[in-house]
N, CA, C and O atoms as a Tinker XYZ file with bonds, in Angstrom:
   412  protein
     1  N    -77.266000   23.858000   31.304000    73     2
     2  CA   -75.874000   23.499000   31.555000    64     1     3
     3  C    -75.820000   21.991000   31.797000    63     2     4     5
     4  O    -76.695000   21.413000   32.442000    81     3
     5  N    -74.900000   21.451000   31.327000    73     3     6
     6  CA   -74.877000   19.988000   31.641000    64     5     7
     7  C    -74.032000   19.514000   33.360000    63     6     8     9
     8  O    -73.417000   20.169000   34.202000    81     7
     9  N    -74.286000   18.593000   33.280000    73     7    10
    10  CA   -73.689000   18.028000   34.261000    64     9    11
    11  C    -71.930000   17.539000   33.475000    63    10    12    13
    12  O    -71.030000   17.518000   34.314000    81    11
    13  N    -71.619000   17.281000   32.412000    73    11    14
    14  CA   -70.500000   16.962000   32.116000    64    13    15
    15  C    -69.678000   18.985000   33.002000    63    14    16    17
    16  O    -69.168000   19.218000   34.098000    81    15
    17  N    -69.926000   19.739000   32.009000    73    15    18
    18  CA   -69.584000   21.210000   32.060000    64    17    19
    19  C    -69.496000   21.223000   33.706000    63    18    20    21
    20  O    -68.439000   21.448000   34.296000    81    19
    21  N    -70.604000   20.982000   34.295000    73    19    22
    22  CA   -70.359000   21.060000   35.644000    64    21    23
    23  C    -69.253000   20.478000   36.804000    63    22    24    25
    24  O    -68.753000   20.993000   37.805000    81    23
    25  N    -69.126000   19.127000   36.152000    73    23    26
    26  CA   -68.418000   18.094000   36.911000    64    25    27
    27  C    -66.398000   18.528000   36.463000    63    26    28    29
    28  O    -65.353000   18.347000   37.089000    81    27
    29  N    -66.693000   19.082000   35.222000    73    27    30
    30  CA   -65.480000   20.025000   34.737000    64    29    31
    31  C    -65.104000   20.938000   35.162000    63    30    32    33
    32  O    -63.883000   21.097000   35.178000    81    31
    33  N    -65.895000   21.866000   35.653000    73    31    34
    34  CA   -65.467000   23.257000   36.840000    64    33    35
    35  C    -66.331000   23.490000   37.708000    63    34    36    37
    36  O    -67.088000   24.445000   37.535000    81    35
    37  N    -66.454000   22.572000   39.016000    73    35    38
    38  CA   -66.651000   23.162000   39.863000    64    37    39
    39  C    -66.929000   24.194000   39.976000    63    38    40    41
    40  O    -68.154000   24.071000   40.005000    81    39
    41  N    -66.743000   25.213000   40.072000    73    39    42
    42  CA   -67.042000   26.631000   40.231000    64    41    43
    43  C    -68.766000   27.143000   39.344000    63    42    44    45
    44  O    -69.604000   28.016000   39.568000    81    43
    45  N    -68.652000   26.276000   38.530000    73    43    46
    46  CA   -70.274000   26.477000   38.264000    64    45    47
    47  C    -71.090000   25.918000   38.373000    63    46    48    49
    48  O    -70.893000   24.703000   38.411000    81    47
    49  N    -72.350000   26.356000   38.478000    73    47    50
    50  CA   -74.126000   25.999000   39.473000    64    49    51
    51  C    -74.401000   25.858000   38.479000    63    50    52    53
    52  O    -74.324000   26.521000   37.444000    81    51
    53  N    -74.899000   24.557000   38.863000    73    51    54
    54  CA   -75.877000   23.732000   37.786000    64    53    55
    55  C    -76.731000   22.889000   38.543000    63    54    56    57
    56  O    -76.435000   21.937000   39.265000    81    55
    57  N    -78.522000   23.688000   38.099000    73    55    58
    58  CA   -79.684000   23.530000   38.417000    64    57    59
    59  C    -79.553000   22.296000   38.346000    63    58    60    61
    60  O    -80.214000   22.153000   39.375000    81    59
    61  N    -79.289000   21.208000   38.055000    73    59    62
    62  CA   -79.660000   19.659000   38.020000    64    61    63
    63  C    -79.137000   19.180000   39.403000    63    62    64    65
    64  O    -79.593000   18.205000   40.001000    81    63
    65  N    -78.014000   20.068000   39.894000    73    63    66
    66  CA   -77.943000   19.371000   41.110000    64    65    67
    67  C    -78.103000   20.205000   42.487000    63    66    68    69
    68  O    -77.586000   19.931000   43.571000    81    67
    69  N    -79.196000   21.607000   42.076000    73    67    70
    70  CA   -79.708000   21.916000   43.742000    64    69    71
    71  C    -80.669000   20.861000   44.089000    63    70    72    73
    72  O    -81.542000   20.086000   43.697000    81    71
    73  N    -79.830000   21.400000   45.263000    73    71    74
    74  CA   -81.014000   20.242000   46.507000    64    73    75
    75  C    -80.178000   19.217000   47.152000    63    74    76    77
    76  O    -80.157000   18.722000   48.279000    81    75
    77  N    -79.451000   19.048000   46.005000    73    75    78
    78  CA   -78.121000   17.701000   46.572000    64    77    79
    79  C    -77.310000   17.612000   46.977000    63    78    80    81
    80  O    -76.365000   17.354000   46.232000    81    79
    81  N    -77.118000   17.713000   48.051000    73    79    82
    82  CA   -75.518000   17.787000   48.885000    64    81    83
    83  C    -74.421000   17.095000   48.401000    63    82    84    85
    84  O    -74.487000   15.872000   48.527000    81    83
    85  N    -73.241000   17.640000   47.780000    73    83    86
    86  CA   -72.239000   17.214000   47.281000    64    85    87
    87  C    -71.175000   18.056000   47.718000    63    86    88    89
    88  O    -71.191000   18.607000   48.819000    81    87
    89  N    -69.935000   18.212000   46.606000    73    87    90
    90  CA   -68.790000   18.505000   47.008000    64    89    91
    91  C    -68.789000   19.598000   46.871000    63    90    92    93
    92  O    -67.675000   20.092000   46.696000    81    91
    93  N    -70.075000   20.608000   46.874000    73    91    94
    94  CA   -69.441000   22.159000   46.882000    64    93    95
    95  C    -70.112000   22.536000   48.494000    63    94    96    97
    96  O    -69.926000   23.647000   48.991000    81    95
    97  N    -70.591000   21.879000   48.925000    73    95    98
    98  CA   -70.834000   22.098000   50.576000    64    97    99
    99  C    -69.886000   21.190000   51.702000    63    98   100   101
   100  O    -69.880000   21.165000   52.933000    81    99
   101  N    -69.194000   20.553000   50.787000    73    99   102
   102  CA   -67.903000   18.970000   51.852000    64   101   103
   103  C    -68.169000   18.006000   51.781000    63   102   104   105
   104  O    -67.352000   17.101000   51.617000    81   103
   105  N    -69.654000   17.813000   51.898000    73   103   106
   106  CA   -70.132000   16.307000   52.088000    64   105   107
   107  C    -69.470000   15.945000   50.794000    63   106   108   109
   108  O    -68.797000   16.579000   49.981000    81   107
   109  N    -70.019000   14.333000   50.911000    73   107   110
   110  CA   -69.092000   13.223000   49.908000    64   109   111
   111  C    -70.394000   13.099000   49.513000    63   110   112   113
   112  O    -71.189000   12.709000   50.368000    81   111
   113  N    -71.136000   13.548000   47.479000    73   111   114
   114  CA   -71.954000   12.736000   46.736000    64   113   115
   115  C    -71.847000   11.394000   46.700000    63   114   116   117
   116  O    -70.781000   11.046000   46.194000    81   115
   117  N    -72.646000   10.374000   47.093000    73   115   118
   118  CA   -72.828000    9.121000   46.923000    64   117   119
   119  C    -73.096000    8.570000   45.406000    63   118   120   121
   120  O    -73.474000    9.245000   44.448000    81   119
   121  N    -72.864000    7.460000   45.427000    73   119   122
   122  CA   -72.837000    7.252000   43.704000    64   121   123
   123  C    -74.463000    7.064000   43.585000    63   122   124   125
   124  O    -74.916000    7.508000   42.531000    81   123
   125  N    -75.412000    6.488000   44.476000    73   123   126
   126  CA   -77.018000    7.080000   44.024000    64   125   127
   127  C    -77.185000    8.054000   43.756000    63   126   128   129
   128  O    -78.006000    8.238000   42.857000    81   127
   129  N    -76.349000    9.511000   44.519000    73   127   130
   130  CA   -76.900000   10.284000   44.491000    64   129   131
   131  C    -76.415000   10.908000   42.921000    63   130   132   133
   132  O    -77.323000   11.700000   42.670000    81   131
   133  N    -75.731000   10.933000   42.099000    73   131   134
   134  CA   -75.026000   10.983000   40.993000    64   133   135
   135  C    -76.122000   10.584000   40.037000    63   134   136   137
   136  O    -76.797000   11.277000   39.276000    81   135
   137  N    -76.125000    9.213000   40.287000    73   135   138
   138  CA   -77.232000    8.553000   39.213000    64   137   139
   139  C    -78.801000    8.940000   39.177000    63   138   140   141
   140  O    -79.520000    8.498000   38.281000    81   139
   141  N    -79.235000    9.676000   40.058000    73   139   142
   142  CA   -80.210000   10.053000   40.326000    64   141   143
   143  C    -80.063000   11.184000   39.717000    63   142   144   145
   144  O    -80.842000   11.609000   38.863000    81   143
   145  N    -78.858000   11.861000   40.190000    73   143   146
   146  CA   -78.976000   13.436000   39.127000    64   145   147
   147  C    -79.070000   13.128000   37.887000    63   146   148   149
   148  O    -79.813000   13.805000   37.176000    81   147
   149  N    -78.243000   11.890000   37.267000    73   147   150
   150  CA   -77.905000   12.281000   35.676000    64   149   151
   151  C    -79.159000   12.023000   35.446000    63   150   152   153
   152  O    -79.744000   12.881000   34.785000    81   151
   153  N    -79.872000   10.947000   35.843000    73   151   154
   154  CA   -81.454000   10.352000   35.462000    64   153   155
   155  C    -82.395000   12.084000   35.160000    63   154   156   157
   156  O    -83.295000   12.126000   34.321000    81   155
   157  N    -82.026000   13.250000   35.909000    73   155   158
   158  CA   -82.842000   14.083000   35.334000    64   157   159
   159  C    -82.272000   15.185000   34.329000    63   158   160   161
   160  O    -82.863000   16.213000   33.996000    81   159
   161  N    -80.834000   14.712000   33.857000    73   159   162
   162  CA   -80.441000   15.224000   32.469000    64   161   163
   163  C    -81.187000   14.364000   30.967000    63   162   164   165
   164  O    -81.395000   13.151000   30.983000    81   163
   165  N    -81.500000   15.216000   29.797000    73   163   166
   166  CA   -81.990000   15.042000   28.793000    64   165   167
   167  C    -81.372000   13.718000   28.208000    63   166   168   169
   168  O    -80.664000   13.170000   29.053000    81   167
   169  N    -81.412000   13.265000   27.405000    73   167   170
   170  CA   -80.991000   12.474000   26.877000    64   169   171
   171  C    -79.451000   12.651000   26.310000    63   170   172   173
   172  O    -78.499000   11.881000   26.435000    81   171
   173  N    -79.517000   13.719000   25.753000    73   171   174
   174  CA   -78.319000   14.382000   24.787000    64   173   175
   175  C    -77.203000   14.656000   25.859000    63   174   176   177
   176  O    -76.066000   14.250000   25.619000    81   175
   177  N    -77.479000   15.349000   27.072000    73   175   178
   178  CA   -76.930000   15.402000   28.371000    64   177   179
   179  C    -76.219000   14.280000   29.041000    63   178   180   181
   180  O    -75.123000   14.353000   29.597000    81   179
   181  N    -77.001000   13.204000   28.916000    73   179   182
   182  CA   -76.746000   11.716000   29.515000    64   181   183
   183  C    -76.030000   11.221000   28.767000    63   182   184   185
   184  O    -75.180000   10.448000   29.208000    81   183
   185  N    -76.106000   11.471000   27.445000    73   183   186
   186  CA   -75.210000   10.641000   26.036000    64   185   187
   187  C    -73.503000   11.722000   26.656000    63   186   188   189
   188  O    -72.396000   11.251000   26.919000    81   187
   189  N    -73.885000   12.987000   26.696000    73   187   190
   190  CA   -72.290000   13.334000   26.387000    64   189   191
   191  C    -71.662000   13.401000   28.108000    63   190   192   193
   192  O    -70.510000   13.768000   28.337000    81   191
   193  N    -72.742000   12.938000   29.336000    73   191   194
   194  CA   -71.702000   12.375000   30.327000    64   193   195
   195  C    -71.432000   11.159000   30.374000    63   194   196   197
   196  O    -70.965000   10.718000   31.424000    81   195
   197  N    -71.657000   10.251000   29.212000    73   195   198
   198  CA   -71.455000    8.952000   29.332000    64   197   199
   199  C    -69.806000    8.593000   28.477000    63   198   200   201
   200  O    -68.953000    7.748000   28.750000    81   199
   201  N    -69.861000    9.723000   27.289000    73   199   202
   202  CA   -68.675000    9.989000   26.487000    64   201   203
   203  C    -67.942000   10.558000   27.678000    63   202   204   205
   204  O    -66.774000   10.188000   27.554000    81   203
   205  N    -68.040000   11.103000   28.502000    73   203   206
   206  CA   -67.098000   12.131000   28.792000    64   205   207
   207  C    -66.638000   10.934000   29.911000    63   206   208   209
   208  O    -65.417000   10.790000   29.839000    81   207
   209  N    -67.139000   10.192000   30.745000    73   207   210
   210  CA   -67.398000    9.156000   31.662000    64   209   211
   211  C    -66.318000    8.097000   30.863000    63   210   212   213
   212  O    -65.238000    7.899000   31.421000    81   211
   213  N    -66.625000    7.342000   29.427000    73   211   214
   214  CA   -66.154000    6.377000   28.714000    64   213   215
   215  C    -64.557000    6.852000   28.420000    63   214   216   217
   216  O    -63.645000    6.039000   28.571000    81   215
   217  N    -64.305000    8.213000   27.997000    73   215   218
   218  CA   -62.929000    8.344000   27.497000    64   217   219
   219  C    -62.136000    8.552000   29.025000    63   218   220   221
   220  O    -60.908000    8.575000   28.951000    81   219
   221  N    -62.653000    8.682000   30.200000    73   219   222
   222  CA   -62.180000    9.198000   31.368000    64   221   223
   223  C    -61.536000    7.854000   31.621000    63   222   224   225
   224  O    -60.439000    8.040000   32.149000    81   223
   225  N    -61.862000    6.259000   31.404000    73   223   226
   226  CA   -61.328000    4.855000   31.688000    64   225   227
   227  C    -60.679000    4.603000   30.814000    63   226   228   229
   228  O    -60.121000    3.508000   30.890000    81   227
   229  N    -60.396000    5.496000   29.491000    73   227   230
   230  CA   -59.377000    4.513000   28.222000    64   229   231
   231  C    -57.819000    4.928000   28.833000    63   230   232   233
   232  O    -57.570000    5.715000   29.746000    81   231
   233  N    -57.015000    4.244000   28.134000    73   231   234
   234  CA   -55.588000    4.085000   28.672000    64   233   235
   235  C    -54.782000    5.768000   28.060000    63   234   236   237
   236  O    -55.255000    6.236000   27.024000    81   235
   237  N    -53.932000    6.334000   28.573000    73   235   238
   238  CA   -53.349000    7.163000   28.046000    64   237   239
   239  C    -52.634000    6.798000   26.326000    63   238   240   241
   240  O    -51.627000    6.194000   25.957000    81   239
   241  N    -53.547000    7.385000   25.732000    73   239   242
   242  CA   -52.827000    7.644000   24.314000    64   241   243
   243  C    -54.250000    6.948000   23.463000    63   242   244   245
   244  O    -54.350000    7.252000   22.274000    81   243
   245  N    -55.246000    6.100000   24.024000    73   243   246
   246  CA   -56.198000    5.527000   23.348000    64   245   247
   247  C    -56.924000    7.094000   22.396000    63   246   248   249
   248  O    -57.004000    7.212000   21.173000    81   247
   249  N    -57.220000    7.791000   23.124000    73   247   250
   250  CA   -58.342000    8.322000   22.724000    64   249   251
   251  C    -57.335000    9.046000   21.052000    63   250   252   253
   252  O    -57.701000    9.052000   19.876000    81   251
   253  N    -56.028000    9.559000   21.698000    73   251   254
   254  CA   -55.615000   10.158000   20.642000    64   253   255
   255  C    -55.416000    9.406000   19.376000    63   254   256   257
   256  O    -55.252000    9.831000   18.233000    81   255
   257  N    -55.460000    8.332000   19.786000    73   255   258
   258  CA   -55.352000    6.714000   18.304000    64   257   259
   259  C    -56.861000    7.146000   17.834000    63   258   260   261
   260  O    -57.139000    7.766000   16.807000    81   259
   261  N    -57.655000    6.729000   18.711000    73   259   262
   262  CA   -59.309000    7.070000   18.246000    64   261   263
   263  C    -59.198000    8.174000   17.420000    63   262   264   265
   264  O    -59.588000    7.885000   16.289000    81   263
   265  N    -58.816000    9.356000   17.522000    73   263   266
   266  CA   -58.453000   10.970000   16.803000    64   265   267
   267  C    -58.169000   10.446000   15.980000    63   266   268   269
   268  O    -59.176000   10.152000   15.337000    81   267
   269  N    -57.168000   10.043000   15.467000    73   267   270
   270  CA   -56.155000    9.462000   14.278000    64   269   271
   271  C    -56.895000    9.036000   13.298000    63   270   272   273
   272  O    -57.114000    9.451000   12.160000    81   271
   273  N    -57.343000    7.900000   14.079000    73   271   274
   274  CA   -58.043000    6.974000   13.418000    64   273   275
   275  C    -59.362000    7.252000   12.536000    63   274   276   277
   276  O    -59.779000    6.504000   11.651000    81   275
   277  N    -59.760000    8.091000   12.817000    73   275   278
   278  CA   -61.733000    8.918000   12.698000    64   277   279
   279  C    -60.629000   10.011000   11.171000    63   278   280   281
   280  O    -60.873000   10.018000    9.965000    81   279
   281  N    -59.643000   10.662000   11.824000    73   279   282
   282  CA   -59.280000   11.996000   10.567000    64   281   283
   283  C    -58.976000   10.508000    9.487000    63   282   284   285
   284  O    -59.563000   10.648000    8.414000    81   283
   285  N    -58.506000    9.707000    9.549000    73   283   286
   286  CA   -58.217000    8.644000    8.302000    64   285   287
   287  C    -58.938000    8.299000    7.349000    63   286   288   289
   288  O    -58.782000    8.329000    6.129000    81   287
   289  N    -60.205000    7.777000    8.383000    73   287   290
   290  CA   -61.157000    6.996000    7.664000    64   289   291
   291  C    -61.915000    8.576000    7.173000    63   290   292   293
   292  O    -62.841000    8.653000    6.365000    81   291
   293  N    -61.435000    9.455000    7.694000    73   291   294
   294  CA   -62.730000   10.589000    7.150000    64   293   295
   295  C    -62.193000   11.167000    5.042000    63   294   296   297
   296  O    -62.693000   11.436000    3.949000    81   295
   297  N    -60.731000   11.011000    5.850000    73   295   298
   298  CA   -59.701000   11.421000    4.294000    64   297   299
   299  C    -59.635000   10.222000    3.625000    63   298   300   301
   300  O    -59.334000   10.368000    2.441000    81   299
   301  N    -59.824000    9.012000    3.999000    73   299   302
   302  CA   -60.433000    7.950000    2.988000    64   301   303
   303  C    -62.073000    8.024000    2.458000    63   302   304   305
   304  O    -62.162000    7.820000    1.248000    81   303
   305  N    -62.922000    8.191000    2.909000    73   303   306
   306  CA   -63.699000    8.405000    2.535000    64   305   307
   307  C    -64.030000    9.423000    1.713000    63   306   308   309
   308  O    -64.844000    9.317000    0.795000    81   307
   309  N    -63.245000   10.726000    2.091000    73   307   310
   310  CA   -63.530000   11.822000    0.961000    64   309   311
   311  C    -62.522000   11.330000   -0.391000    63   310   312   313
   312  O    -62.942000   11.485000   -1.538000    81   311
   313  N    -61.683000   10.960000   -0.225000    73   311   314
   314  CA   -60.951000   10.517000   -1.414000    64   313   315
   315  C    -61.979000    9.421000   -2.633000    63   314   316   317
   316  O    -62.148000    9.419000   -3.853000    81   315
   317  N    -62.490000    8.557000   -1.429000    73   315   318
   318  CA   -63.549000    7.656000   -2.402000    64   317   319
   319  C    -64.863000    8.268000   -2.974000    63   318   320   321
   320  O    -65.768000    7.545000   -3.392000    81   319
   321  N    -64.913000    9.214000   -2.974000    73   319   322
   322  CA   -65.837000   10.222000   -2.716000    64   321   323
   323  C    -65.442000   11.186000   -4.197000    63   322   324   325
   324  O    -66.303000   11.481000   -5.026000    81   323
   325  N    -64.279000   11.503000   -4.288000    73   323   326
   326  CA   -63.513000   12.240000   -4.819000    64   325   327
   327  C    -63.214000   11.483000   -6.379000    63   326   328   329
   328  O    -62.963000   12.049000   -7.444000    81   327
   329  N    -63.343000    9.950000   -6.083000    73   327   330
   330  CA   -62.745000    9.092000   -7.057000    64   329   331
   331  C    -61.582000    8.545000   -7.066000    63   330   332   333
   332  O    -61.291000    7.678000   -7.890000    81   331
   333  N    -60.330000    9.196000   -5.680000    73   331   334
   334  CA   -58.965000    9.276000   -6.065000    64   333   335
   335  C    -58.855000    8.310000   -5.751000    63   334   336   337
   336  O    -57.828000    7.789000   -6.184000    81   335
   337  N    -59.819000    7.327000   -4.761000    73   335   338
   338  CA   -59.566000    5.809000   -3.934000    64   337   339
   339  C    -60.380000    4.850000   -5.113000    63   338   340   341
   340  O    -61.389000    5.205000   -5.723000    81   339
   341  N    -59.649000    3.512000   -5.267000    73   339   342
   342  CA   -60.821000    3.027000   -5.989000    64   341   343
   343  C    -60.889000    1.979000   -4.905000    63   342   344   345
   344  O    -60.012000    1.633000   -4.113000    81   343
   345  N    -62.469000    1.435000   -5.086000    73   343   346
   346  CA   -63.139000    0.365000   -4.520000    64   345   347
   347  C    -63.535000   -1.027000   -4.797000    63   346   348   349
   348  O    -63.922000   -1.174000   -5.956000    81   347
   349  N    -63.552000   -2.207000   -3.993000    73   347   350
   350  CA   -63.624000   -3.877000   -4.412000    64   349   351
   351  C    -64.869000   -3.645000   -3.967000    63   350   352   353
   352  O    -65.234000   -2.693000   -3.278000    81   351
   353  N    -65.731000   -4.841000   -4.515000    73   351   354
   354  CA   -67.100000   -4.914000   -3.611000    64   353   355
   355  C    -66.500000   -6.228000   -3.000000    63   354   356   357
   356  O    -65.490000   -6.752000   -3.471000    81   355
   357  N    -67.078000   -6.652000   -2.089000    73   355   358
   358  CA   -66.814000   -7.323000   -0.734000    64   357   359
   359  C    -66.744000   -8.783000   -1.639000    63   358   360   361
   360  O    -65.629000   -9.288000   -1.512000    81   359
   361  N    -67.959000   -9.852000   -2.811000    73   359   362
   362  CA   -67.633000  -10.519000   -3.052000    64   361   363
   363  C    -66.338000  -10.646000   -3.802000    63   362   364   365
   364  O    -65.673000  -11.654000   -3.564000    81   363
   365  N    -65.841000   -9.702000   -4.745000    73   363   366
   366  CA   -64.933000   -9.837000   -5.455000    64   365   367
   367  C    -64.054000   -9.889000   -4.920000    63   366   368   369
   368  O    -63.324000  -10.675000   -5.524000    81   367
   369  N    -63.429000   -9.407000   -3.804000    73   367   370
   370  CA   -62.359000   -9.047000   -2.876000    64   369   371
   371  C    -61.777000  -10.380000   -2.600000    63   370   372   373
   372  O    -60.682000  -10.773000   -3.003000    81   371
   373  N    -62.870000  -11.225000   -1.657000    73   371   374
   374  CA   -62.960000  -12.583000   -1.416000    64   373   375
   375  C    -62.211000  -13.135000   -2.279000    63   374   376   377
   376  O    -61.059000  -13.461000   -1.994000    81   375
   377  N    -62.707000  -13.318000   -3.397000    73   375   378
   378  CA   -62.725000  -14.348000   -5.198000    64   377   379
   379  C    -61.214000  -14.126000   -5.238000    63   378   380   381
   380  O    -60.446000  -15.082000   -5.347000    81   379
   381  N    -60.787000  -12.855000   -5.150000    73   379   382
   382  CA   -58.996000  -12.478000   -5.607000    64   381   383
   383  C    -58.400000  -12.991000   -4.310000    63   382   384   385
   384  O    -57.307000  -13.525000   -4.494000    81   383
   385  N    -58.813000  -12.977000   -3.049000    73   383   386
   386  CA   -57.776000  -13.437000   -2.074000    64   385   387
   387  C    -57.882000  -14.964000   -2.148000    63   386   388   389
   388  O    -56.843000  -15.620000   -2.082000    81   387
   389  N    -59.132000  -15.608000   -2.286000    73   387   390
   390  CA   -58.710000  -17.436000   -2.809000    64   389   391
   391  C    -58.064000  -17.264000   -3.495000    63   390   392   393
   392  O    -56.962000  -17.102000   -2.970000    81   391
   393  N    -58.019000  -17.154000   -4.832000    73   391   394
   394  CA   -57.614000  -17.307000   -5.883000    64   393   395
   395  C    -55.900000  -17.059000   -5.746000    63   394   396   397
   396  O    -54.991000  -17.579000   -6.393000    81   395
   397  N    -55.856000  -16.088000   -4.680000    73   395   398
   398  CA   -53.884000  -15.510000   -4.399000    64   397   399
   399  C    -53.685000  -16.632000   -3.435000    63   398   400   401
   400  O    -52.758000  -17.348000   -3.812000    81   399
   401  N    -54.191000  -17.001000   -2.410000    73   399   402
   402  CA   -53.921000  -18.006000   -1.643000    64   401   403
   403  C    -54.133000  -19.771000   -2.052000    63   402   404   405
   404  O    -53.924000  -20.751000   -1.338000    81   403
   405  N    -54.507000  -19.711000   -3.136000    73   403   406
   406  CA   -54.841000  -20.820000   -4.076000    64   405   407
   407  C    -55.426000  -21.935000   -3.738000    63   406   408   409
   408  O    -55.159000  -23.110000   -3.990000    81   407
   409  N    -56.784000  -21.114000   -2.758000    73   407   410
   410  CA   -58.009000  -21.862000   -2.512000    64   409   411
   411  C    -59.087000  -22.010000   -3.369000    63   410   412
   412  O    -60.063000  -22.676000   -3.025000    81   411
């Protein structure tokens, strides 16, 4: 069980943090004592309380732009994929915007 899942419902025991007095006995977890727990989650564990940690500080409505933004580039990419998008390579792109700006 992760510590994200955990820190999400209360109500469930998760082995990473017996032993540690926190908020299901009253006491107040200290922020060592936090960092010390995550330090003995896996890697994959630590990656998705750090996501779960990172979107918890973005502004209301960021993350859902982020959403937006990811289905776009995903339906652009399958389109280029598809053929239906066509593509510049990066020098040529350049060459046509001097050339429009009449540098």
């Amino acid at each position: 069980m992760s510590l994200v899942m955990f820190m999400l419902d209360p109500g469930l025991h998760s082995p990473v943090l017996d032993g540690v007095r926190g908020p299901l006995d009253g006491s107040r977890m200290t922020l060592a004592k936090v960092q010390e727990s995550a330090m003995e989650l896996s890697a994959g564990e630590r990656a998705e309380l750090l996501d779960w940690l990172w979107d918890g500080l973005q502004p209301r409505g960021v993350l859902e732009l982020q959403e937006r933004w990811a289905e776009e580039s995903e339906q652009r990419i399958d389109a280029v994929d598809r053929g239906d998008l066509p593509t510049v390579d990066g020098p040529s792109a350049l060459e046509e915007l001097r050339r429009s700006l009449g540098a």
